[in-house]
mmCIF file of the N, C-alpha and C atoms, coordinates in Angstrom:
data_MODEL
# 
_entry.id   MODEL 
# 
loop_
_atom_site.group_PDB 
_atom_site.id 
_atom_site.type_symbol 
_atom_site.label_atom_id 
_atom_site.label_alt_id 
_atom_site.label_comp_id 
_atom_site.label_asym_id 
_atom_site.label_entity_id 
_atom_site.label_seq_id 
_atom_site.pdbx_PDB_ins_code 
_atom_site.Cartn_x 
_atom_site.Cartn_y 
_atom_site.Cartn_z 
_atom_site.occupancy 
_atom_site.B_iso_or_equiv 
_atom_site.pdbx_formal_charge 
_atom_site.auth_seq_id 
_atom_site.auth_comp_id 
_atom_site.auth_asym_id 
_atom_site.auth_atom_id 
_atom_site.pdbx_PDB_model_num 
ATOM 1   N N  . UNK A 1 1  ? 0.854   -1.176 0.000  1.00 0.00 ? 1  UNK A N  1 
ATOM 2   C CA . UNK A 1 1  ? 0.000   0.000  0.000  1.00 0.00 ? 1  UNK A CA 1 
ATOM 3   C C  . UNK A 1 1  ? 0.899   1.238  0.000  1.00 0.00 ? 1  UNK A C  1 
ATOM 4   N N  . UNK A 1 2  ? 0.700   1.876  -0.605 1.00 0.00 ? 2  UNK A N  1 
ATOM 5   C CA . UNK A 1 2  ? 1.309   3.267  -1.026 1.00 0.00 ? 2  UNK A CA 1 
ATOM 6   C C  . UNK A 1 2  ? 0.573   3.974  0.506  1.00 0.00 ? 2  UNK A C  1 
ATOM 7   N N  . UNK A 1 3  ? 1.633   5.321  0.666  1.00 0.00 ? 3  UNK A N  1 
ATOM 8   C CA . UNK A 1 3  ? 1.364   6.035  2.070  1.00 0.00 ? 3  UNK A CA 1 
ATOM 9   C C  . UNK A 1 3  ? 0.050   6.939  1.805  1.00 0.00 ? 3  UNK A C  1 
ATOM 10  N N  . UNK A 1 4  ? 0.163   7.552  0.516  1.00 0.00 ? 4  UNK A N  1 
ATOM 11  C CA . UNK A 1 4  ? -1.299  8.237  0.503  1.00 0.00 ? 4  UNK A CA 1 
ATOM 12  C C  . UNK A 1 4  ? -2.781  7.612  0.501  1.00 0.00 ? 4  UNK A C  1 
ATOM 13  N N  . UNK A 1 5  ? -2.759  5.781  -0.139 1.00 0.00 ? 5  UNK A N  1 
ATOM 14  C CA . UNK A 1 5  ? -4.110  5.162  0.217  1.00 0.00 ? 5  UNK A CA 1 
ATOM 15  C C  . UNK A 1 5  ? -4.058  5.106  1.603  1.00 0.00 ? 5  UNK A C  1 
ATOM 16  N N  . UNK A 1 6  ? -2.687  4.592  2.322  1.00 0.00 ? 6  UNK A N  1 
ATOM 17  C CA . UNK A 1 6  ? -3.231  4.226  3.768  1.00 0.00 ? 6  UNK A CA 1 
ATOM 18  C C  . UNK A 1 6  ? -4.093  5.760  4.785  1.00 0.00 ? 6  UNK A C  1 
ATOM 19  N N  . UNK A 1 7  ? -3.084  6.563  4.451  1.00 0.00 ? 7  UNK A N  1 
ATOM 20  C CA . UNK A 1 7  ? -3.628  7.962  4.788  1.00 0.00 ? 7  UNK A CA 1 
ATOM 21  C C  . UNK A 1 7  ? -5.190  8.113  4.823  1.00 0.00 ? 7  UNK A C  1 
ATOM 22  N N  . UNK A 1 8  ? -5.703  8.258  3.579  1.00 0.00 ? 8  UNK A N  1 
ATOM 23  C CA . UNK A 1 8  ? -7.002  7.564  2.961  1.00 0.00 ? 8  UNK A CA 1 
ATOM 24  C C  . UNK A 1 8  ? -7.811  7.341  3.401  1.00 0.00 ? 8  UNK A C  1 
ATOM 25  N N  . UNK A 1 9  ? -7.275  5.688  3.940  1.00 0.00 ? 9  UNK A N  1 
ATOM 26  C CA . UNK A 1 9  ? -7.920  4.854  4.297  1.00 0.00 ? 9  UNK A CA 1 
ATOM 27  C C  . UNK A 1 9  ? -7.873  4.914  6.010  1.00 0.00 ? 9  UNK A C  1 
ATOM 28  N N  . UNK A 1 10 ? -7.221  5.558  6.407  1.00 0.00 ? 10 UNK A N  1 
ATOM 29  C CA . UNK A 1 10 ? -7.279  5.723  7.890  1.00 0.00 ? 10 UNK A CA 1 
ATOM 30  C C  . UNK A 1 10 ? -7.723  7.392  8.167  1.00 0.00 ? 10 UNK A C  1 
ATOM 31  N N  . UNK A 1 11 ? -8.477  8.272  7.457  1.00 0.00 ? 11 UNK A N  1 
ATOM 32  C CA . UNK A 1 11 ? -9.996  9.046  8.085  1.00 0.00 ? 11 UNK A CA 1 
ATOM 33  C C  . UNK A 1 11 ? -10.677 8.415  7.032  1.00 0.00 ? 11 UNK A C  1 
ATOM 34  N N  . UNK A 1 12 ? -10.876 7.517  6.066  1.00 0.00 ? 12 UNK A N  1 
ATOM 35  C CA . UNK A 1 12 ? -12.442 7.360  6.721  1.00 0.00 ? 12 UNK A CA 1 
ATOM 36  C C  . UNK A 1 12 ? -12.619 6.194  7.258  1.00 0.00 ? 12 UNK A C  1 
ATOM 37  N N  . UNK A 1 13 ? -11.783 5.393  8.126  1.00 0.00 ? 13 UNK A N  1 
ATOM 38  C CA . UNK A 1 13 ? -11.607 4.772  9.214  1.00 0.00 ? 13 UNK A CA 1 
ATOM 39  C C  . UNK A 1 13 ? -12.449 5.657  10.510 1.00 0.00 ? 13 UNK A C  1 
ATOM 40  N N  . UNK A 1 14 ? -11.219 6.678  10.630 1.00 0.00 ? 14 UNK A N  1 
ATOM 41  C CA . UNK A 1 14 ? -12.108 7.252  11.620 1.00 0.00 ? 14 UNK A CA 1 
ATOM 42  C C  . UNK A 1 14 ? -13.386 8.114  11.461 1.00 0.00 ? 14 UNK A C  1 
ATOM 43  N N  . UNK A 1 15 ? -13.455 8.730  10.418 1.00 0.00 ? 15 UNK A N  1 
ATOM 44  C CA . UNK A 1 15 ? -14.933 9.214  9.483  1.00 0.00 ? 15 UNK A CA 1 
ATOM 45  C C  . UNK A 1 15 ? -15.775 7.982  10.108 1.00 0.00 ? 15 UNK A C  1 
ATOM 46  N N  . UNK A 1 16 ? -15.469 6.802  9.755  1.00 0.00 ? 16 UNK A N  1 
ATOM 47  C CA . UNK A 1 16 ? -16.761 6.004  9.879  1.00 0.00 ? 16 UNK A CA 1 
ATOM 48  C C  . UNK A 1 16 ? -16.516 5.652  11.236 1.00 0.00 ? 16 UNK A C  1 
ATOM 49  N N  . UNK A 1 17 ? -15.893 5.213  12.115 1.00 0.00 ? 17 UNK A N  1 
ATOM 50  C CA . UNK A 1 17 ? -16.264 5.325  13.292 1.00 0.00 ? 17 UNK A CA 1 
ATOM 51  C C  . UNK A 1 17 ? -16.793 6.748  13.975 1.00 0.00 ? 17 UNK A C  1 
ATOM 52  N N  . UNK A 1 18 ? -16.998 7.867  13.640 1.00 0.00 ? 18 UNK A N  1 
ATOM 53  C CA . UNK A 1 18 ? -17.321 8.318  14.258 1.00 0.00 ? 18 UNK A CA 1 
ATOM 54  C C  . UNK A 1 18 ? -18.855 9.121  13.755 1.00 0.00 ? 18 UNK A C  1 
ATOM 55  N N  . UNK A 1 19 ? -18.792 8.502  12.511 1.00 0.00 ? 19 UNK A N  1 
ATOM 56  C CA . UNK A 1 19 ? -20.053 8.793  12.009 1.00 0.00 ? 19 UNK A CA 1 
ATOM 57  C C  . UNK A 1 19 ? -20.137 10.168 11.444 1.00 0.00 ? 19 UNK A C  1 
ATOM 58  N N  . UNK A 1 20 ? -19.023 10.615 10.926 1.00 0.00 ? 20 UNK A N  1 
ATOM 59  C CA . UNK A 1 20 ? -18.935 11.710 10.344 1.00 0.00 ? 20 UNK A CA 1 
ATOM 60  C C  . UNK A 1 20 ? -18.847 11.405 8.602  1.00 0.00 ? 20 UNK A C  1 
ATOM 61  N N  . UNK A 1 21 ? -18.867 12.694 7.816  1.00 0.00 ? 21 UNK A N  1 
ATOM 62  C CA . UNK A 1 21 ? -18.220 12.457 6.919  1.00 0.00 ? 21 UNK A CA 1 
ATOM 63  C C  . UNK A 1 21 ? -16.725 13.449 6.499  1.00 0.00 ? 21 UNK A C  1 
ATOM 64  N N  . UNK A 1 22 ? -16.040 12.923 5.500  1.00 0.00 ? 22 UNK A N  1 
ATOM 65  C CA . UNK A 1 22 ? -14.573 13.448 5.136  1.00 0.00 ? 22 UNK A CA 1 
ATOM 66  C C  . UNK A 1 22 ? -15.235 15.001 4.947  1.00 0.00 ? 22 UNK A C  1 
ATOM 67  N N  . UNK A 1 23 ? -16.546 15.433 4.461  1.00 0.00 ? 23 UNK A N  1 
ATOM 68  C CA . UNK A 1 23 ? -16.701 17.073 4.129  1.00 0.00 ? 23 UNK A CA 1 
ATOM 69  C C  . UNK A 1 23 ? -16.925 18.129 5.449  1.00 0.00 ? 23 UNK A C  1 
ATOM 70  N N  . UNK A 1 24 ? -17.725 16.677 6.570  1.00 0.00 ? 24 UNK A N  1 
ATOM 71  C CA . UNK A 1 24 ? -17.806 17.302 7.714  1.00 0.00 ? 24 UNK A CA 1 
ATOM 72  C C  . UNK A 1 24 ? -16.649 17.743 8.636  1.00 0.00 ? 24 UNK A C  1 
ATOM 73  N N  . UNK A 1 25 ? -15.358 16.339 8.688  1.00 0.00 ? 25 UNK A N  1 
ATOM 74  C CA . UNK A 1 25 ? -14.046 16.396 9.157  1.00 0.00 ? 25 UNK A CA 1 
ATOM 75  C C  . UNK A 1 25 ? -13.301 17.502 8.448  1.00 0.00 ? 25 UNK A C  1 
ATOM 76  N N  . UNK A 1 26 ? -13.785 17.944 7.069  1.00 0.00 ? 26 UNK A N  1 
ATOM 77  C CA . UNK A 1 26 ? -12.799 19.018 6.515  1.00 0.00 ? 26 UNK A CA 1 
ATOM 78  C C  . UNK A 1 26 ? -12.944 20.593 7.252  1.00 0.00 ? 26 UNK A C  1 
ATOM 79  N N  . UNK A 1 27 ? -14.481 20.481 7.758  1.00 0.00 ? 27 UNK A N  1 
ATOM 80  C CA . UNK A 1 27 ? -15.374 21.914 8.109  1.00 0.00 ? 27 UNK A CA 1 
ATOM 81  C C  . UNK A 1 27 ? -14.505 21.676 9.912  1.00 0.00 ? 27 UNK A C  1 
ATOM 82  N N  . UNK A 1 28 ? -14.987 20.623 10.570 1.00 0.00 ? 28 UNK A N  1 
ATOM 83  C CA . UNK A 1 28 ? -14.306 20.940 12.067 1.00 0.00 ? 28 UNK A CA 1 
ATOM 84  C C  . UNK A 1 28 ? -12.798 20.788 11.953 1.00 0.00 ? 28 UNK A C  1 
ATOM 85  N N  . UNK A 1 29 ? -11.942 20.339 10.723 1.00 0.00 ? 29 UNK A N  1 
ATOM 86  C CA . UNK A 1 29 ? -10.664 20.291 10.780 1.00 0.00 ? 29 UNK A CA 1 
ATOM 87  C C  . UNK A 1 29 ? -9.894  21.762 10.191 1.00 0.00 ? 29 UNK A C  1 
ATOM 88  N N  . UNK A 1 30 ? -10.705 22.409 9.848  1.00 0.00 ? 30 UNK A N  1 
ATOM 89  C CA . UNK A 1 30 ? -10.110 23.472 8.953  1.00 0.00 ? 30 UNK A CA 1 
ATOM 90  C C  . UNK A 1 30 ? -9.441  23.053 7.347  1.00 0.00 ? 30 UNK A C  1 
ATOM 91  N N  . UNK A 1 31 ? -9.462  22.243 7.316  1.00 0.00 ? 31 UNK A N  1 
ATOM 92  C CA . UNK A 1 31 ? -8.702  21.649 5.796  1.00 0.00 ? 31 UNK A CA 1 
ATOM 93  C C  . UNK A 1 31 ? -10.003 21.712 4.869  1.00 0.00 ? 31 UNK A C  1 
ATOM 94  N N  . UNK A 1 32 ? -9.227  22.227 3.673  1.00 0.00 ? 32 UNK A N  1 
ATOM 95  C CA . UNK A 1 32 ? -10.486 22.374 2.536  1.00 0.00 ? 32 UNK A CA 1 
ATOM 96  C C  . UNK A 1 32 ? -10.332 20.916 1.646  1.00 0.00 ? 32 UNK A C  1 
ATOM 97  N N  . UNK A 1 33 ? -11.715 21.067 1.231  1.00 0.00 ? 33 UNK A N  1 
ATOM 98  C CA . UNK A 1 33 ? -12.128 19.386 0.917  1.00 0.00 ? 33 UNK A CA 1 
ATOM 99  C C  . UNK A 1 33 ? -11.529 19.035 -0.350 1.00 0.00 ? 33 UNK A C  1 
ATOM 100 N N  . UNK A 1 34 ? -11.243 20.222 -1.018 1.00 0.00 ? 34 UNK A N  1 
ATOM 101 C CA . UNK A 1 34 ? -9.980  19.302 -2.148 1.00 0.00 ? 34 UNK A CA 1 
ATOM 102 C C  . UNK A 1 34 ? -8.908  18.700 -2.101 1.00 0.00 ? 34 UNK A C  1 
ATOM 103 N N  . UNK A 1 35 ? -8.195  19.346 -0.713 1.00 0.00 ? 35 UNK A N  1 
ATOM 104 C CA . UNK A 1 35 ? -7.116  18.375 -0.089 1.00 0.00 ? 35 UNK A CA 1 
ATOM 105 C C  . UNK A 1 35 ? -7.508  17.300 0.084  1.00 0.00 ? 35 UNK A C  1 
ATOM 106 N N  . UNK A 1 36 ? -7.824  16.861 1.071  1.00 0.00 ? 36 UNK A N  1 
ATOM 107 C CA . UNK A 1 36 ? -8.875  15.442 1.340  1.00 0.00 ? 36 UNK A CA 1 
ATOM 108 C C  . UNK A 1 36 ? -9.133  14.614 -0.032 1.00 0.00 ? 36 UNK A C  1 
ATOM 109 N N  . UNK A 1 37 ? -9.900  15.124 -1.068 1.00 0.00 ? 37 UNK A N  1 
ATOM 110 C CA . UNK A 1 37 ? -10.399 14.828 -2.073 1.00 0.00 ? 37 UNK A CA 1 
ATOM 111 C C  . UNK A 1 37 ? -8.980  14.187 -3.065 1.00 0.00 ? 37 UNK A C  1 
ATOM 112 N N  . UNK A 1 38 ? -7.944  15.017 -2.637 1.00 0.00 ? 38 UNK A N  1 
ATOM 113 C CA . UNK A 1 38 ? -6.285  14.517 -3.643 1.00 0.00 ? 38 UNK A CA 1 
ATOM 114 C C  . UNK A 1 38 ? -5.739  14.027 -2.760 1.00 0.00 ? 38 UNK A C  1 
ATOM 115 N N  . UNK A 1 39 ? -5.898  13.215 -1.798 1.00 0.00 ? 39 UNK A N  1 
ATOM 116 C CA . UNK A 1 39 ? -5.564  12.425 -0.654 1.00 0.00 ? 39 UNK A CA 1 
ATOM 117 C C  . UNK A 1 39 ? -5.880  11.361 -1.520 1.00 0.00 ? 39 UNK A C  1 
ATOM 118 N N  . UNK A 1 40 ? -7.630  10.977 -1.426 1.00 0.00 ? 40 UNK A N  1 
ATOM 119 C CA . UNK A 1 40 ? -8.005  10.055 -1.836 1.00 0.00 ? 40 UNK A CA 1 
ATOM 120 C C  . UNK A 1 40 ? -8.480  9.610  -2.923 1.00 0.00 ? 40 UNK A C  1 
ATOM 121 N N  . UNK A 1 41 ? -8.297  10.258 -3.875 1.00 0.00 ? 41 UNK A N  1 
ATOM 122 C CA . UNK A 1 41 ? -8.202  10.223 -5.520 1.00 0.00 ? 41 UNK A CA 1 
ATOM 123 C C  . UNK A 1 41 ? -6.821  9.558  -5.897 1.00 0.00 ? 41 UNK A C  1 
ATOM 124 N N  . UNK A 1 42 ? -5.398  10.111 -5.410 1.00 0.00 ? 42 UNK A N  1 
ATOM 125 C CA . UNK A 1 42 ? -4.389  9.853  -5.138 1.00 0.00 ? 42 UNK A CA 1 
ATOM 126 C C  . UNK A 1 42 ? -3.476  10.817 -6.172 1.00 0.00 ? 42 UNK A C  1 
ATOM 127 N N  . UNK A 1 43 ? -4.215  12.055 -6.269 1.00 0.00 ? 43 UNK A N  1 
ATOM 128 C CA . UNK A 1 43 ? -3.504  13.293 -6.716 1.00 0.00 ? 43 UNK A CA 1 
ATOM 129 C C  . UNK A 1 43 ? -2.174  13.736 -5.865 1.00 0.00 ? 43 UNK A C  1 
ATOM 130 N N  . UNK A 1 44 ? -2.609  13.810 -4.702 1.00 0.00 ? 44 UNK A N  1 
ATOM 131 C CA . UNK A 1 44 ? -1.804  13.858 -3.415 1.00 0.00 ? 44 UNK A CA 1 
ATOM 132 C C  . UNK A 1 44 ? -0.922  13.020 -3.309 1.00 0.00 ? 44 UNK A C  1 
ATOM 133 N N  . UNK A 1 45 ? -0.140  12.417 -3.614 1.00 0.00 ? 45 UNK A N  1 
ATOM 134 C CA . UNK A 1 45 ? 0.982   11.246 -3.501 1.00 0.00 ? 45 UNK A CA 1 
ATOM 135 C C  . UNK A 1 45 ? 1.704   11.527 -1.964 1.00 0.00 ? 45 UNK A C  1 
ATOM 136 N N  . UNK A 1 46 ? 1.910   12.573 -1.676 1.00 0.00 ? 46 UNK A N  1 
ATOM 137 C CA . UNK A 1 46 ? 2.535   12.951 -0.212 1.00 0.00 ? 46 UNK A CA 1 
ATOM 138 C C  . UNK A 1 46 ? 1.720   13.815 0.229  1.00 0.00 ? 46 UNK A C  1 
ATOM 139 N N  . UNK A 1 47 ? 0.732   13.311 1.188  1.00 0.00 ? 47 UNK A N  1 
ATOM 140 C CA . UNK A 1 47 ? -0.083  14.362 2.182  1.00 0.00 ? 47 UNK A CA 1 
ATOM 141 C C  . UNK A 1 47 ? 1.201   14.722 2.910  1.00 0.00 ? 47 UNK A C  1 
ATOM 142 N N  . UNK A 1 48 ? 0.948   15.985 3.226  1.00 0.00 ? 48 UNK A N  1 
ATOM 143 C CA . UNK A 1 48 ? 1.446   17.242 4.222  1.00 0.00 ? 48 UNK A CA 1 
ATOM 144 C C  . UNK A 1 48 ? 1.573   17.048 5.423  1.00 0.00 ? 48 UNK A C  1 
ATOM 145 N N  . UNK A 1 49 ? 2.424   16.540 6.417  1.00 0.00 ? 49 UNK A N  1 
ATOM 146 C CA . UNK A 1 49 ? 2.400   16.252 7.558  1.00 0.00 ? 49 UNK A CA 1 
ATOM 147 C C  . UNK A 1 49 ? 0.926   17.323 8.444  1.00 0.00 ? 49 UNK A C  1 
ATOM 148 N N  . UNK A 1 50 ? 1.447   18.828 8.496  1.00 0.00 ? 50 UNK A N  1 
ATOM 149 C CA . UNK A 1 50 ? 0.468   19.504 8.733  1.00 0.00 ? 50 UNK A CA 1 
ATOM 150 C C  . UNK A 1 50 ? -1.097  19.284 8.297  1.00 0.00 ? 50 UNK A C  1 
ATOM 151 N N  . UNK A 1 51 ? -1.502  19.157 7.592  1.00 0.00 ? 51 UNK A N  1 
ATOM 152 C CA . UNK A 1 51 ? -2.294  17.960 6.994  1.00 0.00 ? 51 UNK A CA 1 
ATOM 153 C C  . UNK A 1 51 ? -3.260  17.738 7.817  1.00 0.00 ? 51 UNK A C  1 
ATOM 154 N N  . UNK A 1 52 ? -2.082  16.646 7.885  1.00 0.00 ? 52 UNK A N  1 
ATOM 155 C CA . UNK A 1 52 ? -2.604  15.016 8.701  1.00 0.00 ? 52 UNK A CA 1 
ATOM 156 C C  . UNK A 1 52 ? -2.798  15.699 10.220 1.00 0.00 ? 52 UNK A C  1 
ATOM 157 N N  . UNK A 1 53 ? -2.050  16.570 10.493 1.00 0.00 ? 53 UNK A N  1 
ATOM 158 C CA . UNK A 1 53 ? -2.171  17.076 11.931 1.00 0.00 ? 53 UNK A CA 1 
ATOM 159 C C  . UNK A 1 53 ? -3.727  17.338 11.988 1.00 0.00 ? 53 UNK A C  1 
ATOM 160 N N  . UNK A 1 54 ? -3.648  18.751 11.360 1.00 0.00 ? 54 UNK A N  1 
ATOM 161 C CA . UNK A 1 54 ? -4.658  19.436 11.192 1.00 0.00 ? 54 UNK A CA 1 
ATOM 162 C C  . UNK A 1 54 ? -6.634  18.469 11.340 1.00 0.00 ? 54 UNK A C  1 
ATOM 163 N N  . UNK A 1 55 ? -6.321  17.453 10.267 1.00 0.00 ? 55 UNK A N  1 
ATOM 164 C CA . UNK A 1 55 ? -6.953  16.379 10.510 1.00 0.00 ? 55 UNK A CA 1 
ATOM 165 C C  . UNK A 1 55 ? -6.798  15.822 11.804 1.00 0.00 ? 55 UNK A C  1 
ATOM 166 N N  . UNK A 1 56 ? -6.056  15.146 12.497 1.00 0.00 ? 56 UNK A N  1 
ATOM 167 C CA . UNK A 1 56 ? -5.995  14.675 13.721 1.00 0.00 ? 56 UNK A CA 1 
ATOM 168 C C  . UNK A 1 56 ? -6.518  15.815 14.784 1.00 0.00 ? 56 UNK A C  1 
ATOM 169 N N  . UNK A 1 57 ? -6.565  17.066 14.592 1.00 0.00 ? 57 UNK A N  1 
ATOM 170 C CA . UNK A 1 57 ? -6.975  17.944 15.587 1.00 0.00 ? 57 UNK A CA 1 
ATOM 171 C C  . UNK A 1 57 ? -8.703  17.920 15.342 1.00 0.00 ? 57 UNK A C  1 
ATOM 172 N N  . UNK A 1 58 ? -9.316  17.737 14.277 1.00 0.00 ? 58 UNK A N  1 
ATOM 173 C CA . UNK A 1 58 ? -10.127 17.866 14.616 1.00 0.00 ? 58 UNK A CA 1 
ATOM 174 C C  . UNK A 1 58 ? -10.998 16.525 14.358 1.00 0.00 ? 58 UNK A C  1 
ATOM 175 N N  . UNK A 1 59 ? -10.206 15.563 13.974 1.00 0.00 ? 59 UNK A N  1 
ATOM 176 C CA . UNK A 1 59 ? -10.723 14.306 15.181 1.00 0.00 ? 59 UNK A CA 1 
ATOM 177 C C  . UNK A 1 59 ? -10.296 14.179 16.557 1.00 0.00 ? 59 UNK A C  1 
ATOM 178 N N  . UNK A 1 60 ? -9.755  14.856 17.070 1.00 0.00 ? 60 UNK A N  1 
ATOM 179 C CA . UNK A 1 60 ? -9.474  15.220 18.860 1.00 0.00 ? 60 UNK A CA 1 
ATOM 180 C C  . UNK A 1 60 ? -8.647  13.639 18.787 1.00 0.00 ? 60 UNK A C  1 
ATOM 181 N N  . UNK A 1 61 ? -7.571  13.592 17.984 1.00 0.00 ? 61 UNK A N  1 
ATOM 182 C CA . UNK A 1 61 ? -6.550  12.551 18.277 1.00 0.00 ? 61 UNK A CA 1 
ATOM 183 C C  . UNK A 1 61 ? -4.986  13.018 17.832 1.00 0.00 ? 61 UNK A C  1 
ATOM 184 N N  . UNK A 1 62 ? -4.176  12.306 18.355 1.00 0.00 ? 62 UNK A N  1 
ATOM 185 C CA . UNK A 1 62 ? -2.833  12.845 17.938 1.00 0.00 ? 62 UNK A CA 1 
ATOM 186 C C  . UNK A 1 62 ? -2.487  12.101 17.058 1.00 0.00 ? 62 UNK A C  1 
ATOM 187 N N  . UNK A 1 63 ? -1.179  12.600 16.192 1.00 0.00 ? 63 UNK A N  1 
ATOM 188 C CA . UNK A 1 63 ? -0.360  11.946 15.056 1.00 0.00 ? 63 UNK A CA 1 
ATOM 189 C C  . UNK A 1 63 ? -0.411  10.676 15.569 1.00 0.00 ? 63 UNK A C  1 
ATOM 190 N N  . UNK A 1 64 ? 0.611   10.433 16.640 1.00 0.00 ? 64 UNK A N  1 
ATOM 191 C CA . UNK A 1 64 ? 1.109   8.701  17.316 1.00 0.00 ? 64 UNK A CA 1 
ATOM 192 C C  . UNK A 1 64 ? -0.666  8.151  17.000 1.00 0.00 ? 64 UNK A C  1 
ATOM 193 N N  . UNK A 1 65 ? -1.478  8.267  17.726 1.00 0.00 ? 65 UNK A N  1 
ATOM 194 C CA . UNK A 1 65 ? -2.895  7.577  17.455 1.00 0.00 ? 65 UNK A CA 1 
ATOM 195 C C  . UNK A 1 65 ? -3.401  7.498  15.797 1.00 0.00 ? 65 UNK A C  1 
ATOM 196 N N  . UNK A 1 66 ? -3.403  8.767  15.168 1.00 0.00 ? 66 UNK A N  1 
ATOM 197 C CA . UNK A 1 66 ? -3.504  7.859  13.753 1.00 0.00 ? 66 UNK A CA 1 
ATOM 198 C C  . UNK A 1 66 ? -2.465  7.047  13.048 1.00 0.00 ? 66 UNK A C  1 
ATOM 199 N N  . UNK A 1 67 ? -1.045  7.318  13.119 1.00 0.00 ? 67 UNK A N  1 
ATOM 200 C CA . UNK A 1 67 ? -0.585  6.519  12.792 1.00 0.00 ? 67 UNK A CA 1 
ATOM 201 C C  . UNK A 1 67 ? -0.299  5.265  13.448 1.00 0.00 ? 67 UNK A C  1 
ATOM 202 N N  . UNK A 1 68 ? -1.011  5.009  14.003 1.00 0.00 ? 68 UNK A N  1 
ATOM 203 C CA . UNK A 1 68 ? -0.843  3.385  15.069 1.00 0.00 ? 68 UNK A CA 1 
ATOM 204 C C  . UNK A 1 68 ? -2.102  2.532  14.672 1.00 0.00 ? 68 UNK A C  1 
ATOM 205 N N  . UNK A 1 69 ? -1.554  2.228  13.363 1.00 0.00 ? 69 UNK A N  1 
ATOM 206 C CA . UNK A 1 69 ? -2.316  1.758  12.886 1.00 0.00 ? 69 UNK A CA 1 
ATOM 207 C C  . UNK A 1 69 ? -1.737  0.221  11.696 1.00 0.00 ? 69 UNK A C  1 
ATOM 208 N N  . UNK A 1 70 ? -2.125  -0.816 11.641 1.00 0.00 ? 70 UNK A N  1 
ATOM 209 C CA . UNK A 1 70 ? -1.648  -2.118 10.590 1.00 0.00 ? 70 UNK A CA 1 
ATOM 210 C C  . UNK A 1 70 ? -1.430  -0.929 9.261  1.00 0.00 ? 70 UNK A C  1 
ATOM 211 N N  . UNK A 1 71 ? -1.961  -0.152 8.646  1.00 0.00 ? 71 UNK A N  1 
ATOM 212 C CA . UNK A 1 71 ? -2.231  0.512  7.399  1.00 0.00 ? 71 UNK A CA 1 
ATOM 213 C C  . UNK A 1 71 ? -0.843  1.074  7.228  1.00 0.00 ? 71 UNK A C  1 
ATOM 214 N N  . UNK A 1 72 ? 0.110   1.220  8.470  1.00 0.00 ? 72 UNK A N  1 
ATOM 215 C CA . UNK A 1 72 ? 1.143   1.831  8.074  1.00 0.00 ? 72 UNK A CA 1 
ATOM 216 C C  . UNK A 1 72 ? 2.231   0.845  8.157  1.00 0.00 ? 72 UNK A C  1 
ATOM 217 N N  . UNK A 1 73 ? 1.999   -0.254 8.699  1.00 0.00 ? 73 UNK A N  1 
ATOM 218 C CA . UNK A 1 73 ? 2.959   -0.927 8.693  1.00 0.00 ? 73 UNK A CA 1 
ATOM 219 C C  . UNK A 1 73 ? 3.883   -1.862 7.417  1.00 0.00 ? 73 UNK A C  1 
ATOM 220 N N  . UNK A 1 74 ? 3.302   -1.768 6.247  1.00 0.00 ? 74 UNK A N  1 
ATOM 221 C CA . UNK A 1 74 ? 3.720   -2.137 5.431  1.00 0.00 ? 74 UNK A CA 1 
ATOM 222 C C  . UNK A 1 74 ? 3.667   -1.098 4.262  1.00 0.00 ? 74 UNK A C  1 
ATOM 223 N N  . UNK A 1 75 ? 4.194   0.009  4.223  1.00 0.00 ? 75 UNK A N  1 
ATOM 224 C CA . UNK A 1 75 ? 4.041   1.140  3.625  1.00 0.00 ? 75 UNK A CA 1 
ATOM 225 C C  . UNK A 1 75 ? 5.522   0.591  2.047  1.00 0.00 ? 75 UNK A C  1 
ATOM 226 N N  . UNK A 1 76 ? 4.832   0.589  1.229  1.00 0.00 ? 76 UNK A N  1 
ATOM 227 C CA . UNK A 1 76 ? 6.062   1.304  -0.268 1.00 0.00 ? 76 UNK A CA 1 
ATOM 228 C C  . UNK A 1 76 ? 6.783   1.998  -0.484 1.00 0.00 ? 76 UNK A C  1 
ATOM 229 N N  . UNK A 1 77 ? 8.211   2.000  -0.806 1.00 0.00 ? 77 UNK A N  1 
ATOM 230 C CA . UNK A 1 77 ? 8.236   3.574  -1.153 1.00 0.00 ? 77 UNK A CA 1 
ATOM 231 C C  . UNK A 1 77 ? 7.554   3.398  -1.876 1.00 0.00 ? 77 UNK A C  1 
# 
């Protein structure tokens, strides 16, 4: 798995656990939804650390917690 599907694939991991969606996580995360959108299209080949933060802030979790995850453990270059 390439780092930008796992990315991806881990909010709407948490998207769906928490019953949100990626447009709603973009509105309480501050990130605009075309980012998100070239995340998971895979326009984005390297999400932005800040990013991913930004995202993690407004799922009220830290970097270490999303990335502690199987999705990263076998990452490509």
């Amino acid at each position: 798995m390439k780092l930008h599907e796992a990315v991806g694939a881990r909010i709407l991991e948490y998207c769906k656990e928490r019953n949100i969606t990626p447009n709603k996580l973009c509105t309480i995360s501050g990130v605009i939804q075309s980012t998100v959108n070239s995340i998971f299209s895979g326009r984005s080949k390297n999400p932005k650390l800040a990013t991913i933060q930004n995202l993690c802030v407004g799922l009220n979790i830290s970097l270490n917690t999303f990335f502690d995850s199987p999705l990263f453990d076998e990452i490509e270059d």
